[in-house]
C-alpha angles and dihedrals in degrees: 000000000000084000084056091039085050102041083051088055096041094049083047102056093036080059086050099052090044095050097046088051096045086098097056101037102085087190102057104043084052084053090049092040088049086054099052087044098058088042094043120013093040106049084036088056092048086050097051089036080062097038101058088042086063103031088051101035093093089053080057104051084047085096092032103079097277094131089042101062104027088044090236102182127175123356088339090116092049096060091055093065091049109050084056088073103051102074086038096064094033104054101037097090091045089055105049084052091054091039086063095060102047131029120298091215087062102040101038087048093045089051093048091047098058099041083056089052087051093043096052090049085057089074083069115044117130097201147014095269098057082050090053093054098045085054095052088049097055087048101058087051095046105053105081092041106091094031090051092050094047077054097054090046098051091054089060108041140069112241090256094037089051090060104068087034092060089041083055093041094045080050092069089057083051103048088041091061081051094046083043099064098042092048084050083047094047094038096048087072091065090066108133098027110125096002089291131130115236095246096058080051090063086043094054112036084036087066096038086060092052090053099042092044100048099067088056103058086040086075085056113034112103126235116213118317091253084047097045110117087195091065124086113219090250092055089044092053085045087052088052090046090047098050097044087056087052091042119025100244089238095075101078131127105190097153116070094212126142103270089059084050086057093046087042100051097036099053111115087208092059085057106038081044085055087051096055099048092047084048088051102034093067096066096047107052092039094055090035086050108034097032090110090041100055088046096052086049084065094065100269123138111242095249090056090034080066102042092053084053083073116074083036087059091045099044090047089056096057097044088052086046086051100047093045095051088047092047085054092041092059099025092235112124096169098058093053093052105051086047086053100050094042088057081053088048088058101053100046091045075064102057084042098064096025085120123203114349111257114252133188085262104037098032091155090052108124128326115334113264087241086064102047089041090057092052085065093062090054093045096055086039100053097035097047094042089064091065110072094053097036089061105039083051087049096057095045096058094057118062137182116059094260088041099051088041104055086038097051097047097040087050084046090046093044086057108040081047080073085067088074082062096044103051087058106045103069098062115178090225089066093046137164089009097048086184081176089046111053090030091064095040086049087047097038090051083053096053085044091052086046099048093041080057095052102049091050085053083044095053094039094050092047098050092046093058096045084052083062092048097247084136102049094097088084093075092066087061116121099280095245087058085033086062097046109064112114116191087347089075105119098240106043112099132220124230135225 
């Protein structure tokens, strides 16, 4: 019995000392970090791989025969683009609060599974309104998704490890749009086979690879540290240790009451934070949506318009990958982004004044297409590159569990609620000048500098004033208000 007493002293102490040397000790914490990076990036990675080759693909069988056959006039198209965004900006707040209270292997990968299953039935819809519905349904599934996933992050990574890690997981939305042009490409050629048109082919084997897939990065994806059954106890209590260097313990927010609804609602960051990612939403989804489009107005074929897609797709990537390793790297994260979306300004001032499409009669007639198909390059670079920065900066500057989760998804859901602007601004009959089109995008990337601008003056002033104690009458609060801060608790700093 004393032999048992003592073994249980001697593996507790050894735990101690281990965890109290983890921090010194570079080997270790990569071995850790390479751990948490194969249980939660890469699954993670693989989901939202799977998740923008759904959400976009309508965006690639626009070119592939889809209004013809579903008789899709007007702006009907158009609609089907948008009903896809009311239950994803909706629900995505909802989600991450649910998402706190179960496992997120079970929940993310549910929701992945039946947007596949959405996405497949899609192949087979007769009208518009069984499109419409389909849409709506891949929507509501897909909501809670990427939300859920920044949470998850967060709850892993350091501030300044989070950032690369986002600029490696947004790349898998990139390189998606890229393998998605060249899969509508491929399975276009599938058109006729079995009495089925090409596009319902992307639809269908586009969804089959969601569900087939998803099983197989359950078994992978990691819960909540406390939860992760990868980790040993020791590297559990070392994760703890890590965080609450990176974040002061007392800022914390774990009960949802109202008085965390207050400090939630009324704080200026959660609003400035929505205004970026609008700003920023709007050229996403409409490059992400119309990218196709914008090529085919140039006198492509669909099937080329797709494949050109392509090295846009792949060069944005990298230069996402680039400015997200350099914003780590120098622990900036404003500076990145206004240069970013300056290098996206460029390019759509240039498809806004492209002028008329050159023809055999008229070859002089307006810029060259090499030009304006350069611009595209500049426009998904730029656009994409904010991201990744955009969304580690905004976790950071949210803390408590209540507090990052609700901040996260209503910053998400501000910005995915751009898509309903998006998916109206690009309309056929202004092709190939899209004068709407180009002139929103250009306004909505200015809000988006400005307010990028506002929120660093915002976290540097307030920094500034809780270095001179001015907000050191928080800490006479009662002490269950006092507990519940969250990121209003005196001594925790903002980033920039």
């Amino acid at each position: 019995m004393e032999k048992s007493e003592t073994k249980k002293i001697e593996e507790a102490r050894e735990e101690i000392s281990s965890f109290q040397t983890h921090e010194d000790d570079a080997k270790t914490r990569r071995h850790l970090l390479r751990k948490i990076d194969l249980h939660v990036l890469l699954p993670l990675w693989i989901l939202l791989f799977l998740s923008f080759l759904d959400r976009i693909n309508l965006g690639n069988v626009a070119v592939l025969g889809i209004m013809d056959d579903l008789h899709l006039t007007g702006n009907a198209f158009n609609i089907a683009l948008q009903v896809f965004f009311i239950p994803f900006v909706l629900l995505e707040v909802p989600s991450n609060i649910v998402l706190r209270k179960v496992r997120p292997s079970v929940w993310l990968c549910s929701l992945c599974f039946l947007w596949g299953i959405a996405c497949l039935c899609q192949g087979f819809v007769k009208s518009n309104a069984s499109l419409i519905v389909c849409r709506v349904l891949v929507g509501v599934f897909e909501a809670g998704f990427t939300p859920g996933s920044y949470y998850l992050m967060s709850m892993y990574y350091r501030r300044y490890e989070l950032q690369r890690r986002v600029s490696i997981y947004w790349c898998a939305g990139v390189f998606s749009a890229s393998f998605g042009g060249l899969l509508a490409y491929a399975l276009a050629q599938m058109d006729g086979m079995g009495n089925l048109a090409g596009w319902r082919w992307v639809m269908i084997m586009e969804g089959l690879l969601t569900v087939v897939v998803v099983p197989l990065v359950y078994l992978a994806l990691a819960d909540w540290p406390e939860q992760a059954t990868f980790l040993t106890s020791s590297e559990k209590q070392h994760i703890q240790w890590r965080m609450a260097q990176d974040i002061p313990t007392t800022a914390r927010m774990d009960r949802l009451d109202k008085q965390a609804w207050q400090r939630i609602l009324k704080d200026w960051k959660l609003w400035v934070c929505g205004i970026m990612y609008i700003g920023i939403g709007v050229c996403i989804y409409a490059t992400a949506l119309f990218l196709p489009s914008i090529l085919f107005s140039l006198g492509y074929s669909g099937i080329q318009a797709n494949v050109r897609t392509i090295p846009i797709w792949l060069v944005a990537g990298v230069v996402t990958i680039i400015v997200g390793f350099a914003s780590d790297w120098t622990k900036h994260r404003c500076g990145f982004m206004v240069l970013s979306a300056m290098v996206a300004l460029i390019g759509l001032v240039i498809l806004f004044c492209q002028g008329d499409t050159p023809t055999p009669l008229e070859p002089d007639a307006g810029l060259d297409v090499g030009v304006r198909y350069m611009a595209c390059f500049f426009i998904a670079s730029g656009t994409y590159a904010i991201n990744p920065p955009l969304i580690s900066w905004t976790s950071s500057s949210f803390a408590g569990h209540y507090k990052r989760a609700i901040g996260i998804a209503f910053s998400l859901a501000a910005g995915n609620s751009a898509g309903f602007i998006s998916s109206n601004i690009f309309v056929r009959s202004e092709a190939p000048r899209y004068f709407v089109g180009y002139g929103v995008c250009i306004g909505a990337m200015t809000l988006q500098i400005v307010a990028t601008i506002v929120f660093a003056m915002g976290l540097m002033w307030e920094n500034r004033r809780r270095d001179r104690g001015e907000r050191d009458g928080r800490k006479l609060l009662p002490e269950r208000e006092a507990q519940n801060l969250g990121d209003d608790e005196p001594n925790y700093r903002f980033s920039l």
